[in-house]
C-alpha positions as CSV (number, residue, x, y, z in Angstrom):
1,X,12.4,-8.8,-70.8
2,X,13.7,-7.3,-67.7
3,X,14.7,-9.2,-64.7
4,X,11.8,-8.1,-62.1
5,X,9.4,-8.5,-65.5
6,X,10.7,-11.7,-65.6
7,X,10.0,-12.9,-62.3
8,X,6.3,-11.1,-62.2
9,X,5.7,-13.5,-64.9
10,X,6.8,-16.5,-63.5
11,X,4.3,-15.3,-60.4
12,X,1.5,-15.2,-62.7
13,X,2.5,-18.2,-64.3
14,X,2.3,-19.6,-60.9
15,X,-0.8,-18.6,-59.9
16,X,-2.3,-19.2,-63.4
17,X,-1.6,-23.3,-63.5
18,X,-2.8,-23.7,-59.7
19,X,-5.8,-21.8,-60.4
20,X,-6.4,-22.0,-63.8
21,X,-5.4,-25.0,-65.0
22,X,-5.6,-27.3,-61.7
23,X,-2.0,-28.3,-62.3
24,X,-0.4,-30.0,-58.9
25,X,1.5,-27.0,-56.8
26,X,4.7,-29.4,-57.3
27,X,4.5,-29.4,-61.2
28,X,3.3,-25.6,-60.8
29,X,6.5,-24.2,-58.8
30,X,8.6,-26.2,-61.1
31,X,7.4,-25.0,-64.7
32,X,7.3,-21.5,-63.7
33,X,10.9,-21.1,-62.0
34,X,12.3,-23.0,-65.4
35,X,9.6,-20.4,-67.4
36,X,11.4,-17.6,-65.6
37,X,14.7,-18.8,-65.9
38,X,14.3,-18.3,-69.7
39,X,12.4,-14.9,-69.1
40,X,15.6,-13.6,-67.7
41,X,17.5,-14.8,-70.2
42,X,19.6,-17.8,-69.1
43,X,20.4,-20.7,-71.2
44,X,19.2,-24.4,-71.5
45,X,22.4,-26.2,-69.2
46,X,22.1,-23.2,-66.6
47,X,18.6,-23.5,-65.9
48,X,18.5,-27.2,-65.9
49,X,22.0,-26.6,-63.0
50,X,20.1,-24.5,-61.1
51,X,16.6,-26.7,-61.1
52,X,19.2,-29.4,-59.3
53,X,20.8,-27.4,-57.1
54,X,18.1,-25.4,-56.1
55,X,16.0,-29.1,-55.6
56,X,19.2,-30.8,-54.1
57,X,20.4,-27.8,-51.4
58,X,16.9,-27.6,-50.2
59,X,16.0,-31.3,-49.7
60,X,18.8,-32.3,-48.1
61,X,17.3,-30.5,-44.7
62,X,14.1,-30.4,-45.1
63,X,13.5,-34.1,-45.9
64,X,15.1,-35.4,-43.3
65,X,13.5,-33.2,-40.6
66,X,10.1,-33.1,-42.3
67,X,10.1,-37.4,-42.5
68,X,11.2,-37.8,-39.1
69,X,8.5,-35.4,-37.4
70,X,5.9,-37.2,-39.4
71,X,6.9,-40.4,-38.3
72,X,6.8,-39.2,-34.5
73,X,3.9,-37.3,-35.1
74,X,1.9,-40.5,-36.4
75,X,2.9,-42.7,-33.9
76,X,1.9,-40.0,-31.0
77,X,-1.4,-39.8,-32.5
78,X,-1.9,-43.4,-33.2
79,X,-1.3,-43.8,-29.1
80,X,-3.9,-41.2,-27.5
81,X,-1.2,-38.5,-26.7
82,X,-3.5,-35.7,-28.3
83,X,-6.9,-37.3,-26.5
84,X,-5.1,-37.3,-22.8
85,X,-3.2,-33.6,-23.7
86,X,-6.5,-32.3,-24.1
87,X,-8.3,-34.7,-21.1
88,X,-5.6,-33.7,-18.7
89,X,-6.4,-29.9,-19.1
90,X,-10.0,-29.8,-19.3
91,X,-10.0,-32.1,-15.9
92,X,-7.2,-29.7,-14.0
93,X,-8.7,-26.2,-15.1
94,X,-12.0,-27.0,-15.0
95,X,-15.0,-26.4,-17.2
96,X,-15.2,-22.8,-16.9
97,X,-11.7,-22.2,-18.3
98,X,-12.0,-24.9,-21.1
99,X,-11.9,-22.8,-24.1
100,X,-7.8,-22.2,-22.1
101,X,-7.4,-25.8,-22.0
102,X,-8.5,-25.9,-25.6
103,X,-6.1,-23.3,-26.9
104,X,-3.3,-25.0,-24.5
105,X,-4.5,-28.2,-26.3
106,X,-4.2,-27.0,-30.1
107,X,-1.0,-25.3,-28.9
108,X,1.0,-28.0,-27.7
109,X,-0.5,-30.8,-29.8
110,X,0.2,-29.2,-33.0
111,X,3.8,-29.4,-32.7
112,X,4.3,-33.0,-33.8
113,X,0.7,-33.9,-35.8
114,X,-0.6,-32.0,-38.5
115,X,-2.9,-29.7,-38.3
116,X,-6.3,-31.3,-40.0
117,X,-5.0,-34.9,-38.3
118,X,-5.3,-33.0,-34.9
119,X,-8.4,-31.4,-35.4
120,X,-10.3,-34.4,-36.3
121,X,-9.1,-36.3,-33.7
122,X,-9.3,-33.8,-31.1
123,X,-13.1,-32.3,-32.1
124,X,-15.1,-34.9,-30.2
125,X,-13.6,-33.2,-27.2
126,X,-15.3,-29.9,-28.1
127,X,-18.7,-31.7,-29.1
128,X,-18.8,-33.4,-25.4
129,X,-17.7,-29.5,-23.8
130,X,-20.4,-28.2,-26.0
131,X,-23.1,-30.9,-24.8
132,X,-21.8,-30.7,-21.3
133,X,-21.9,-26.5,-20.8
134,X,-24.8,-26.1,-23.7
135,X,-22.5,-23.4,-25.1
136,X,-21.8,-22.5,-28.5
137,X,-19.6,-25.1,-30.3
138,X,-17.3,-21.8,-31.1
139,X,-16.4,-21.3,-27.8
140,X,-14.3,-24.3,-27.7
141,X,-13.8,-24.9,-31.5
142,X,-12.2,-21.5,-32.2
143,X,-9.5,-21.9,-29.1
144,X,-8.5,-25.0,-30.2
145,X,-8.1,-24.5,-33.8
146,X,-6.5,-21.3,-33.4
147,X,-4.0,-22.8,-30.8
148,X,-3.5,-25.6,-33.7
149,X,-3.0,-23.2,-36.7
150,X,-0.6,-20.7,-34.3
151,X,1.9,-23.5,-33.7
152,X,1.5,-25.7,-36.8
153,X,2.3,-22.5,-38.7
154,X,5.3,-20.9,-36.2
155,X,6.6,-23.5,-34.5
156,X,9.3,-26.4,-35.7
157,X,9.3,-29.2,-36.3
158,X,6.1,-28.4,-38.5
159,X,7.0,-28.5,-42.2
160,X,5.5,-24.8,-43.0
161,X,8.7,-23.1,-40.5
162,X,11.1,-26.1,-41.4
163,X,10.7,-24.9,-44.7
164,X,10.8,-21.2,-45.1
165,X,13.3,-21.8,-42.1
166,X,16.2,-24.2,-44.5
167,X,15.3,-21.7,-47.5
168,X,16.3,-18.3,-45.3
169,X,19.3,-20.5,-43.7
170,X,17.8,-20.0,-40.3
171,X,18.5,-21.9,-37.0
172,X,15.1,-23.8,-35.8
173,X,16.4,-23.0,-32.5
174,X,15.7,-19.9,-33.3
175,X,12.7,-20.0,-35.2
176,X,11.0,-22.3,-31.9
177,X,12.0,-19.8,-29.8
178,X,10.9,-16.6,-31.4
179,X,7.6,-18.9,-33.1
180,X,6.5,-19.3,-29.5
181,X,7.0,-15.6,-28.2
182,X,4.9,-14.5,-30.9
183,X,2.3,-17.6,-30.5
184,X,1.5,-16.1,-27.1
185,X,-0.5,-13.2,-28.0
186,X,-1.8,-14.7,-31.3
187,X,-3.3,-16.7,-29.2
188,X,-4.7,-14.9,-26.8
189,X,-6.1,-12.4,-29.3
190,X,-7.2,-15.3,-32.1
191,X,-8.3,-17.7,-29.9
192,X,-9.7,-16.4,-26.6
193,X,-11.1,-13.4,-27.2
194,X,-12.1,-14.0,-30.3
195,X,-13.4,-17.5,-29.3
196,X,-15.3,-15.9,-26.3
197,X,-17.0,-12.9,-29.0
198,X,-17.8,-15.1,-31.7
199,X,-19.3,-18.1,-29.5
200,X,-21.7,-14.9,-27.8
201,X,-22.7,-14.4,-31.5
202,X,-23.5,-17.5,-33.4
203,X,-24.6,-20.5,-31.0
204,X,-23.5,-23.9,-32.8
205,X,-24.5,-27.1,-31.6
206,X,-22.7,-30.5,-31.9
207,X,-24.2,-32.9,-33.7
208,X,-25.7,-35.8,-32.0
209,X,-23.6,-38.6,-30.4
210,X,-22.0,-41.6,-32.1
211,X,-21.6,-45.1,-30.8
212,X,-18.7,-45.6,-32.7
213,X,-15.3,-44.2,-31.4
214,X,-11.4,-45.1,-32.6
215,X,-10.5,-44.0,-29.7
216,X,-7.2,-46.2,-28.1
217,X,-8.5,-48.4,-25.1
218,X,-6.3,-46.9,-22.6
219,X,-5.0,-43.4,-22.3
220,X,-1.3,-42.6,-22.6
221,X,-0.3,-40.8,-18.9
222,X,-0.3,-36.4,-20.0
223,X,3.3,-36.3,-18.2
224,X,4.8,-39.1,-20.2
225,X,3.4,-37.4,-23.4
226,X,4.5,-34.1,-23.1
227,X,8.0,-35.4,-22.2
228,X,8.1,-36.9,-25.4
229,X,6.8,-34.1,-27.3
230,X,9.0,-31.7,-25.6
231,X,12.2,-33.8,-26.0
232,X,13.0,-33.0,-30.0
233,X,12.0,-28.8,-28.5
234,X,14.3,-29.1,-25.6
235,X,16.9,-31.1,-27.7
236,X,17.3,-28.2,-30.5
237,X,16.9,-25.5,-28.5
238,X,20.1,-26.5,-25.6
239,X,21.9,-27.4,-28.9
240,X,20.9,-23.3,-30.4
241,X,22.0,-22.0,-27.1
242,X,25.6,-23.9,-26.9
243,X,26.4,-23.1,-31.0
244,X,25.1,-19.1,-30.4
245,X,27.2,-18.8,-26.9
246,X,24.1,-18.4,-24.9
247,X,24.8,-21.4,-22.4
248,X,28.8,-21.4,-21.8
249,X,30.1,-24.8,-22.2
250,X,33.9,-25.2,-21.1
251,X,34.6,-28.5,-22.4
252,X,35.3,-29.4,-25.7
253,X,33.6,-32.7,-25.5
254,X,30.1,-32.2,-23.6
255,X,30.0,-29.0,-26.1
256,X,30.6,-31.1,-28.5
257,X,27.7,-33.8,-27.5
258,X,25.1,-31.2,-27.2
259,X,25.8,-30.0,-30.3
260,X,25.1,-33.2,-32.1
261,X,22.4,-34.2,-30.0
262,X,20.9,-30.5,-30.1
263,X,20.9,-30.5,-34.3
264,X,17.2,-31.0,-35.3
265,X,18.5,-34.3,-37.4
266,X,20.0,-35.9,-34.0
267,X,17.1,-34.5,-32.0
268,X,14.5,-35.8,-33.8
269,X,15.9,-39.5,-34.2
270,X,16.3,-39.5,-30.5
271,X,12.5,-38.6,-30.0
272,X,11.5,-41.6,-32.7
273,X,13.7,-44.0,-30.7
274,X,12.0,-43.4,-27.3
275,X,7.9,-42.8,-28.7
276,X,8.6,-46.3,-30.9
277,X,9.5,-48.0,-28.1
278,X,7.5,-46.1,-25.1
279,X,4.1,-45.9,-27.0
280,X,4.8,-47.9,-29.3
281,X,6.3,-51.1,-28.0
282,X,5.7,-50.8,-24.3
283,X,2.1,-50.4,-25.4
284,X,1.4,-53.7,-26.7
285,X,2.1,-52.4,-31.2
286,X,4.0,-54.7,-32.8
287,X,7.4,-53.8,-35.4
288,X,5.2,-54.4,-38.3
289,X,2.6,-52.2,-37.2
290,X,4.7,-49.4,-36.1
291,X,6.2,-50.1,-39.6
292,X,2.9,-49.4,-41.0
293,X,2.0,-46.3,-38.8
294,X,5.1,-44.4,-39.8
295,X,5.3,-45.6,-43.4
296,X,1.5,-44.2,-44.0
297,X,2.4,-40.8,-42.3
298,X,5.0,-40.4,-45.6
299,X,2.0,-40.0,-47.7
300,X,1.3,-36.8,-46.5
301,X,5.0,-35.8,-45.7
302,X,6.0,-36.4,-49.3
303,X,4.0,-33.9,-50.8
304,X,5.3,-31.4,-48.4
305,X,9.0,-32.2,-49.4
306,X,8.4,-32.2,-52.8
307,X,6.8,-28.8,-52.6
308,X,9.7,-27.3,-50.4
309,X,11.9,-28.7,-53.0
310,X,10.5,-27.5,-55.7
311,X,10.5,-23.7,-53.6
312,X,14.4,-24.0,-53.1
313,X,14.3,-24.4,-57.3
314,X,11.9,-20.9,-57.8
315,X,14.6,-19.2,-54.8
316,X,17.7,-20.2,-56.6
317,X,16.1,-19.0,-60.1
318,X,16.1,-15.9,-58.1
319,X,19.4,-15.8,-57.1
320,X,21.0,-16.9,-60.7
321,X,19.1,-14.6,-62.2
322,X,20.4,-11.5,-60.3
323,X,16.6,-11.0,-58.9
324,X,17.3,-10.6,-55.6
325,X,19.8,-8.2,-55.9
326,X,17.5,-6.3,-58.0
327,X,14.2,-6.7,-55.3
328,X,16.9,-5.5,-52.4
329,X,17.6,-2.8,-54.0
330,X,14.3,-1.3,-55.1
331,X,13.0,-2.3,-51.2
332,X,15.9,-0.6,-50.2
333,X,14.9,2.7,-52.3
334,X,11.2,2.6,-51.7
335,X,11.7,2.1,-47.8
336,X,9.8,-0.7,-47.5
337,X,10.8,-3.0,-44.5
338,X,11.5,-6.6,-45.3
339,X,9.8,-7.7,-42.4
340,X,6.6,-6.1,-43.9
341,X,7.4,-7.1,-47.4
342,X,7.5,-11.0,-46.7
343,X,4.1,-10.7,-44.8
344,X,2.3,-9.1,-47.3
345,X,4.2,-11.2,-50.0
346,X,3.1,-14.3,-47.9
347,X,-0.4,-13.1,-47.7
348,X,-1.1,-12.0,-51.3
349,X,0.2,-16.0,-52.5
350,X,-2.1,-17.3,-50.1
351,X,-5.5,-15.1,-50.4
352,X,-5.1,-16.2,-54.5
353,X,-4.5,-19.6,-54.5
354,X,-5.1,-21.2,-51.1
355,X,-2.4,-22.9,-49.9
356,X,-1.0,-22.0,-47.0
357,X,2.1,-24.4,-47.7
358,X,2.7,-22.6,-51.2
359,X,2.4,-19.0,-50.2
360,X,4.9,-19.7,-47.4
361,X,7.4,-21.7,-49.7
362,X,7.0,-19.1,-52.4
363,X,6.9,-15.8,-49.9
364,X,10.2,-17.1,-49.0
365,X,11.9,-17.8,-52.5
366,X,11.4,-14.2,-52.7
367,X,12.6,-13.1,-49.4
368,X,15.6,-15.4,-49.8
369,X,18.0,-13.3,-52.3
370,X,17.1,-10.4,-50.8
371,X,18.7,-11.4,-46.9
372,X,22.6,-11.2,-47.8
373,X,22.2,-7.9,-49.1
374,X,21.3,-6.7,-45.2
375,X,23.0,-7.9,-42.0
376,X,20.2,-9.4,-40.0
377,X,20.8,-11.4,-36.5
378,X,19.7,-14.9,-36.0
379,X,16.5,-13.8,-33.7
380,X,15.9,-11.4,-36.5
381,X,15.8,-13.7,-39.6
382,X,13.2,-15.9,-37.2
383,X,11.3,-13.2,-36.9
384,X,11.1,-13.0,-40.8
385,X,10.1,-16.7,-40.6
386,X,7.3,-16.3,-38.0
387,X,6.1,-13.3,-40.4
388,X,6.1,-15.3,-43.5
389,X,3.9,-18.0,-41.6
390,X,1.8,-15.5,-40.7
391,X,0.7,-14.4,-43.5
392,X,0.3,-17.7,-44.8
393,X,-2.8,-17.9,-42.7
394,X,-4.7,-15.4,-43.5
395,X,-8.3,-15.4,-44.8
396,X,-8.9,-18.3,-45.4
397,X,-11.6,-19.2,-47.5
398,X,-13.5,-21.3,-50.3
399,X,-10.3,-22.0,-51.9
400,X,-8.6,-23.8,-49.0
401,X,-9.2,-26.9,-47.4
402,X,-9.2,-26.0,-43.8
403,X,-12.3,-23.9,-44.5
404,X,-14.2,-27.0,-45.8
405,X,-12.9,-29.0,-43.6
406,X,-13.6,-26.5,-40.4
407,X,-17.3,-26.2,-41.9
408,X,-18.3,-29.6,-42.2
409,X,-17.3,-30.8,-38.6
410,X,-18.6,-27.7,-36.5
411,X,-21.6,-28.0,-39.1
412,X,-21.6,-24.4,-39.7
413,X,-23.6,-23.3,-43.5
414,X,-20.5,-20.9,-45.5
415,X,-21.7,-17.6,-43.8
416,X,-21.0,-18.6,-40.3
417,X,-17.6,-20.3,-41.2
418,X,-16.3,-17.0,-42.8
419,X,-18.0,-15.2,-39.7
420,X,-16.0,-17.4,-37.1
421,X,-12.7,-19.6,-38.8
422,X,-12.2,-16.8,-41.7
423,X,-12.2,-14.2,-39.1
424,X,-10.3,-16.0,-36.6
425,X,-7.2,-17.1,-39.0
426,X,-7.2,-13.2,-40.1
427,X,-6.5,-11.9,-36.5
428,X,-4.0,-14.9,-36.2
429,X,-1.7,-13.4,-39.5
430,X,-2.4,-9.7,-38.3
431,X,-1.8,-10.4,-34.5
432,X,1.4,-12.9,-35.8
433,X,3.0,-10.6,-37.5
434,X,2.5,-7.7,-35.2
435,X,4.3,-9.9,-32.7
436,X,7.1,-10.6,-35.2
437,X,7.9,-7.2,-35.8
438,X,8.3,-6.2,-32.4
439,X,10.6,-8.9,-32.0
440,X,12.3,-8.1,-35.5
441,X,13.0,-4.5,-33.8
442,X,14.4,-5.7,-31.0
443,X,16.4,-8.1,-32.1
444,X,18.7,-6.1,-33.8
């Protein structure tokens, strides 16, 4: 069987035991890079090599990085930090430009708590706009989950970019910068207008008021909590610009410091230090239940290091195989334009089976052999990040989460959440990766 043969099996393979056979995505990527492997041709020890080095190269970035922004993340949203983001906003811009401090919200918060943690925690917010105004539920719901899927999808230290970042060898300095450039406009497009049209067009209302709230007692300051969440940002990007020659640094030393304190490792251990003790210990939570917060947000952490892991194995296949040589080439004859390529890569994975975790992990396994064969800069390979994200988050639909989980809390019927979130993360991938072309082109 030919090499490219080879690999559109192990695709379908792929696709097949999510699908088909409800196998985990873990156990999926796995079985069809070794089914693949033996496609191709390669023997027993080599495949077995590559599964470990392809496992062992990947992990040892992305599980660090991944752990320790789950750990702040839990711990930031344990304290408030999302509840006085959005509170702070709403009270400064006022009601008649909440659906901006909605999209602000999603945008910012997004960054160090996962996506579905943030929305349910932040969605009471919208009910009391939506009672308040007696406005469509959409009009705030679609800013702020757009503003929350734009950055948890584009913008480090989210697992999705970390990911598809380590497997395309890609500075996250890099990848925050040019993830937040192209955010701007998704947003505006996605969230905003789209929020305005669609809340015109289908009036939701929030479902009646509960006694009951989880809500922290007291409010974490919005200064003090966007300090924090900016510090691990600020951090890798000063540590980007010193490494790339952007920000001159004469001596040896400070260059030095900033360069260790810059790497998203360093940067991200700094930022647990301070919210453990700031939020955590200045706040009144004991060690043990700090312990407990940040060893619960592994759960969900652990799954997304086992899938990148198991991505960096279906990549390397790819390489040992001579596959990406062989994809280069044929792109390179056909004229297609990588950029394009890993979008529409991206976005086929993910309209199939769902996940938008998956079609970014496996969208870049197959961008991956294909990058030394071109010179691309730094801002440029971001740009193939941000594009991969993007299409990661396109239609989604009855065979992802979000779409039940957006449906049941706006308490929509299936119609209206195609009409309004299906929509909405559609003009997010197409607006995305419109944004991270131009910035492909002129980045070279």
């Amino acid at each position: 069987m030919s090499v490219i043969l080879s690999v559109l099996a192990g695709i379908a393979l792929l696709l097949i035991c999510i699908l088909w056979l409800r196998l985990p995505a873990f156990i999926s990527l796995l079985l069809s890079s070794i089914l693949t492997g033996l496609f191709a041709g390669l023997d027993a020890k080599t495949i077995l090599d590559t599964v470990q080095q392809g496992m062992g190269s990947t992990l040892g970035f992305v599980a660090v990085v991944v752990g320790l922004g789950a750990m702040f993340g839990a711990i930031l949203e344990k304290s408030g930090g999302a509840e006085s983001i959005a509170q702070w906003l709403v009270a400064r811009l006022g009601l008649k430009n909440a659906p901006l401090s909605m999209v602000l919200t999603g945008f910012v918060v997004a960054i160090p708590v996962f996506f579905d943690v943030a929305f349910i925690i932040l969605v009471p917010i919208v009910y009391a706009l939506q009672r308040k105004t007696g406005k469509s539920l959409l009009l705030y719901a679609i800013p702020l989950l757009s503003g929350l899927a734009i950055t948890h999808a584009f913008v480090p230290p989210t697992p999705g970019p970390v990911a598809v970042a380590d497997i395309l060898q890609v500075d996250l300095g890099w990848v925050i910068a040019l993830g937040f450039l192209a955010g701007i406009p998704t947003a505006l497009v996605s969230g905003l207008l789209f929020g305005k049209y669609i809340g015109g067009k289908i009036f939701i209302e929030a479902p009646s008021e509960s006694a009951k709230s989880d809500a922290p007692q007291q409010i974490p300051d919005f200064g003090l909590i966007l300090l924090l969440i900016f510090i691990p940002i600020i951090l890798i990007l000063l540590g980007t610009m010193v490494k790339s020659g952007l920000l001159p640094v004469e001596s040896a030393g400070l260059k030095n410091a900033i360069q260790l304190l810059g790497h998203p490792f360093s940067a991200l251990i700094v930022a647990n230090l301070v919210v453990w003790y700031v939020l955590g210990i200045r706040s009144g939570y004991s060690p043990a239940e700090l312990f407990r917060i940040s060893s619960k947000s592994m759960e969900s952490a652990g799954t997304i290091i086992l899938l990148t892991g198991a991505g960096g194995v279906f990549k390397q296949v790819l390489v040992n195989t001579g596959a990406g040589e062989i994809i280069a080439t044929t792109f390179s004859a056909w004229g297609m334009p990588l950029i394009l390529f890993a979008f529409l890569a991206s976005a086929s994975i993910r309209m199939l089976q769902g996940s938008a975790t998956v079609a970014m992990i496996a969208a870049a396994g197959l961008v991956a052999p294909i990058i030394p064969e071109n010179s691309f800069t730094m801002p440029q390979l971001a740009a193939l990040v941000v594009s991969i994200a993007a299409g990661a988050s396109i239609l989604s639909h009855v065979n992802d989460s979000g779409f039940w989980l957006v449906k049941e809390y706006l308490g929509m019927d299936e119609k209206q959440t195609f009409r309004s979130w299906t929509v909405m993360t559609t003009l997010l991938a197409l607006t995305g990766f419109a944004s991270a072309a131009i910035l492909f082109a002129v980045s070279g």
